[in-house]
N, C-alpha and C positions, 0 to 999 in steps of 0.2 A: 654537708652544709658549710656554707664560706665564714670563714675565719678571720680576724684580726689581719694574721701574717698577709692570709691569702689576697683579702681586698687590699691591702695597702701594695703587693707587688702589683695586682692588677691596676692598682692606680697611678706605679710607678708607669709603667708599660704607657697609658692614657695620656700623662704629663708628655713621655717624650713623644708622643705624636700629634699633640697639641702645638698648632701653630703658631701661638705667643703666649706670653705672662699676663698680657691684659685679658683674653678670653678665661685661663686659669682662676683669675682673681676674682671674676665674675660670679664663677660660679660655687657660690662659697654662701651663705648667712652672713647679713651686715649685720641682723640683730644678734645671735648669739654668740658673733667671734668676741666683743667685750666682755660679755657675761662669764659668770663661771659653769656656765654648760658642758658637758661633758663632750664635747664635740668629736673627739680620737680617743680610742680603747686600746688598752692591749690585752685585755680579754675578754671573755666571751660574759664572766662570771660581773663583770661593771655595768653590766646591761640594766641590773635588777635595782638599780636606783633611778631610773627613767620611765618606769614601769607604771606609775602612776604620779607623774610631776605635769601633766598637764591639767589646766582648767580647774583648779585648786579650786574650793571654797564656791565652787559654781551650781552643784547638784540643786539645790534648791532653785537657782533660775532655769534648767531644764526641766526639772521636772513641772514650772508655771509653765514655763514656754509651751509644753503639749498640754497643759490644763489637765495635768493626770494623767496617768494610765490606764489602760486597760488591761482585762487579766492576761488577756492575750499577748499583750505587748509586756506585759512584766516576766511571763514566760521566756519571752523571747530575749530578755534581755538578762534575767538566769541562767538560761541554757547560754550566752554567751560568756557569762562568770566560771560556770562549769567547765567548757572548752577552755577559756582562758586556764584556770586551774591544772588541768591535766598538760598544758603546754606548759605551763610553770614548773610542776614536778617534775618533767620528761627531760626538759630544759637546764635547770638549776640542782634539783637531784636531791631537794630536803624542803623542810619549812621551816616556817608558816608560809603558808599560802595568802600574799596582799588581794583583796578585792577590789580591782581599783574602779569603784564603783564612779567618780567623777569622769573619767576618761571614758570610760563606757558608755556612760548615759551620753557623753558629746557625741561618740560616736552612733549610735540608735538614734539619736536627732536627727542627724546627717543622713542617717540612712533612710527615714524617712522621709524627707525631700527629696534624696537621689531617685528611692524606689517607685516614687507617687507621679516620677515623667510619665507620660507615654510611652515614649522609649529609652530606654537605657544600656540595651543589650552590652554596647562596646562605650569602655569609659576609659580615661585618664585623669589620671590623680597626681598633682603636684604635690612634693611635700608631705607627706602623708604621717610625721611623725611619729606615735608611735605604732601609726599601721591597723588599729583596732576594727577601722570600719570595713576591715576583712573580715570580722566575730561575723556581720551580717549581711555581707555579701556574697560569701564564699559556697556558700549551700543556696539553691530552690529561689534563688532572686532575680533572676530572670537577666543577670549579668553574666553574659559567656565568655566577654573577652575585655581583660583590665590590664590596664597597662599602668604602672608608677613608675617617679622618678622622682631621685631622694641625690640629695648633695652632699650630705653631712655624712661622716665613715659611719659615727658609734650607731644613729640612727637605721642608718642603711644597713647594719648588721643586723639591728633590733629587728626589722622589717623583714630582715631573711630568715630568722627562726623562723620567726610568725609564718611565714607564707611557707615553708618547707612545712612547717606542722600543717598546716591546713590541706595545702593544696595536694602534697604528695607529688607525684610524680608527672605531674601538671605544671608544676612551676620553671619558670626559666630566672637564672641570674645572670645577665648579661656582663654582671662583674668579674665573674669567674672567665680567664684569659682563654681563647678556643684555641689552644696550641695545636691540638690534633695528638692523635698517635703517633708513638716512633713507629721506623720503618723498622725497626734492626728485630729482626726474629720473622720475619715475613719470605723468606725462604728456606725454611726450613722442611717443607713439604717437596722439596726438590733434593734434599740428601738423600744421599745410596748408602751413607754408614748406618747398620742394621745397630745399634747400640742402643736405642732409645734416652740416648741422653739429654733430647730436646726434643720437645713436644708444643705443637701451635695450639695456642687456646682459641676454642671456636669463639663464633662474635655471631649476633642476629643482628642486623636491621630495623631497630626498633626504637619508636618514642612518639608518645602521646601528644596530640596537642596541646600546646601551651591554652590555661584558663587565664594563668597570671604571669604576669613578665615584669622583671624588676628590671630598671634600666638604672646605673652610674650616672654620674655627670659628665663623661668624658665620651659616653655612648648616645646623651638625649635624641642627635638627629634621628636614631632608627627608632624613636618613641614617632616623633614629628615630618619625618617625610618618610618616600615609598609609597604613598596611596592611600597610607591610615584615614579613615573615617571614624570619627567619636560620634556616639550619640552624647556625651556631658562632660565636660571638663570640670572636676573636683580640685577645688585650689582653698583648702580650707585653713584659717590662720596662720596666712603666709604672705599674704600679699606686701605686706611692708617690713616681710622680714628678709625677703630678696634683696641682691642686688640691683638697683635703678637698669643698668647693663639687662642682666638675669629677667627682671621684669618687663622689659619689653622685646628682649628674643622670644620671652613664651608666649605673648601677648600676641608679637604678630607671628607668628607661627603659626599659633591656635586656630586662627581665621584661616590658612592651609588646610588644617584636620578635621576639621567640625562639619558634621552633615549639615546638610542646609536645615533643619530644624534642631541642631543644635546650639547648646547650653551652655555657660557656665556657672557653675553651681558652688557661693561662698557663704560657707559660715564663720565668721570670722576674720578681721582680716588681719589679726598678728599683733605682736607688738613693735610700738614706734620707735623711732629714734633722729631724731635730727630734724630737722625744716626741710632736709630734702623729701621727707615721704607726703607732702603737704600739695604737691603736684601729681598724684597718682593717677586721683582719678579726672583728671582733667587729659592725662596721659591717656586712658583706657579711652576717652570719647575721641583725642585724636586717631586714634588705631583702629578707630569704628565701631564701636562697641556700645552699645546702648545698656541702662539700666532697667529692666520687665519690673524690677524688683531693688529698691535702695532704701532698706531700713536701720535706722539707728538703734539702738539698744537701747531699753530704757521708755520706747514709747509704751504707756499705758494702759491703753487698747487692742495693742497689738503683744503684749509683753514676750518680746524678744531677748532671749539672752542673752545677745552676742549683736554683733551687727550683720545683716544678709546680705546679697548680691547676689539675684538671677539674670545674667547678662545674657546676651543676645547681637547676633549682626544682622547687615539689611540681608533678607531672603528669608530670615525668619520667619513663622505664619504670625506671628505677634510683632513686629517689629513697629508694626505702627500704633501699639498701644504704650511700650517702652515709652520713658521720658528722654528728652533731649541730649541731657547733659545731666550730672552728678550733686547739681547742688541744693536740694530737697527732698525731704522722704517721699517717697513714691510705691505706693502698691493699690495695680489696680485691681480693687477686688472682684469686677466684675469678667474676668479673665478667666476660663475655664482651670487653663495652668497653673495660674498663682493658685485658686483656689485651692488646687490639689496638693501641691508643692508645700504650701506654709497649712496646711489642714483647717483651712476654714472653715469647712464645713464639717469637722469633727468634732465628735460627741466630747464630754469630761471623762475622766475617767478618778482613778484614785492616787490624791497626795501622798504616795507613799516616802516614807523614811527614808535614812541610810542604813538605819537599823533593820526594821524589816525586811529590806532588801538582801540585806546582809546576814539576817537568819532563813531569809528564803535560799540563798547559794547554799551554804550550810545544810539546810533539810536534804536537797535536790545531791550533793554529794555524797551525805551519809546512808541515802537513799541507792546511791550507785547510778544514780540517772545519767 
């Protein structure tokens, strides 16, 4: 599993084959380089205060946002506390065990709108933070090929546990340098000294497809060109935490990789900083991009937790229900999509606690589950 040391050579390598300082600078977080974010590590062990620093104090507007649970879904989102758990011990090697039960529930949102496409099979995900909506992607979701790409070291490390625990021998980190094998010991099968003082260790042929592929910043074109098709692009609380630069190499790019009935799919679009983010989405319509889906947080009707955005280009089958341009809430609910997407037609389920939740993990481990 890659390492502090390791990603920081492989990013040296990246710098010097980077064609200038302005591409370099780009790809980087405008919003967290002021912050005191922990942006660069030098160990593996600085991870576990990142673990649950997103969407603070939010639980209770996810849990309106779905109008409750169901038993089904609270399962699902235990047995993700669970795995979380055992990556934790496996991980970190003592306790307590955090249940970062806020970051979770963001992500089971997200997964519900990801999952509720019609198609989803092949995704990319910008940004992906602390990576969690792998808890529910990883297994029987009908996602077979995910691609992410993450800019920030300490994150991008966080993101590589996770997906080494999950994925196994499935995953790819594109940050790790492909030096190859040395050659030196490769004729040894040609010596006549009968000594046995050197011996060639056999090698098989072998490696599984990649489910999940994490890409550097220094690697993104092999996320975005080559032939990729996405059925969704996940770009969730990020959009104005890019660079202006950053935001619109993805931007038009995306319209390169996107099936013709593909998505982009935003919950949240980050935190702000400057009057420069104030032209985003007037940027996203110049670059073709229509809004299926532009909800503000906060509507009462819709009670939203976050702000949304299901974006769409012409060739779309919905392109002609999409609004024009960005400057009004828009959801039309008579769109099979949305319907399914933002679960309009979904039953209540149960206001559960942080508490409950948090002795449901509790049962479900001491249980061995």
């Amino acid at each position: 599993m890659i390492d502090p040391a390791t990603y920081d050579d492989a990013e040296a390598i990246g710098y010097r084959a980077t064609g200038n300082w302005v591409w370099r600078s780009m790809m980087t977080s405008s919003a967290l380089e002021p912050s005191s974010f922990p942006m660069r590590i030098r160990s593996l062990q600085e991870l576990r205060v990142m673990l649950d620093s997103m969407h603070q104090r939010r639980f209770d507007r996810f849990v309106a946002e779905l109008k409750g649970l169901s038993e089904a879904e609270i399962e699902k989102v235990v047995a993700a506390c669970v795995t979380f758990a055992r990556f934790h011990v496996s991980t970190f090697q003592d306790g307590p065990v955090p249940v970062p039960l806020n970051t979770m529930l963001s992500a089971f949102l997200a997964s519900r709108k990801l999952l509720a496409l019609p198609r989803h099979a092949a995704m990319l995900e910008i940004g992906p933070g602390s990576g969690f909506l792998n808890f529910f992607t990883a297994e029987g979701s009908g996602v077979f090929r995910r691609t992410q790409i993450e800019v920030t070291q300490s994150l991008y490390l966080l993101q590589a546990q996770l997906n080494g625990f999950l994925y196994g021998a499935r995953y790819r980190d594109l940050a790790v340098a492909p030096i190859g094998p040395s050659e030196l010991g490769n004729l040894t099968d040609g010596m006549r000294i009968p000594h046995g003082a050197y011996e060639k260790t056999p090698t098989i042929d072998w490696r599984p497809d990649a489910v999940m592929t994490q890409v550097p910043w220094w690697r993104i074109d092999t996320a975005l060109n080559g032939g990729a098709q996405y059925d969704v692009v996940v770009a969730n609380a990020n959009l104005y935490e890019m660079t202006f630069g950053a935001f619109v190499y993805y931007f038009e790019n995306f319209r390169r990789c996107l099936a013709p009935h593909g998505v982009v799919l935003v919950q949240d679009l980050g935190l702000r900083r400057g009057a420069e983010t104030l032209n985003r989405m007037d940027t996203l319509a110049g670059l073709g991009y229509r809004p299926l889906v532009n909800v503000v947080a906060g509507k009462e009707h819709r009670r939203m937790a976050t702000e949304n955005l299901l974006l769409v280009t012409e060739g779309h089958p919905d392109w002609a229900h999409a609004a024009k341009d960005f400057k009004a809430d828009h959801l039309p609910e008579d769109v099979p999509l949305v319907r399914a997407v933002y679960g309009l037609d979904r039953p209540g389920g149960v206001e559960i606690t942080r508490q409950d939740l948090t002795a449901r993990v509790e049962a479900a481990l001491a249980s061995g589950a």
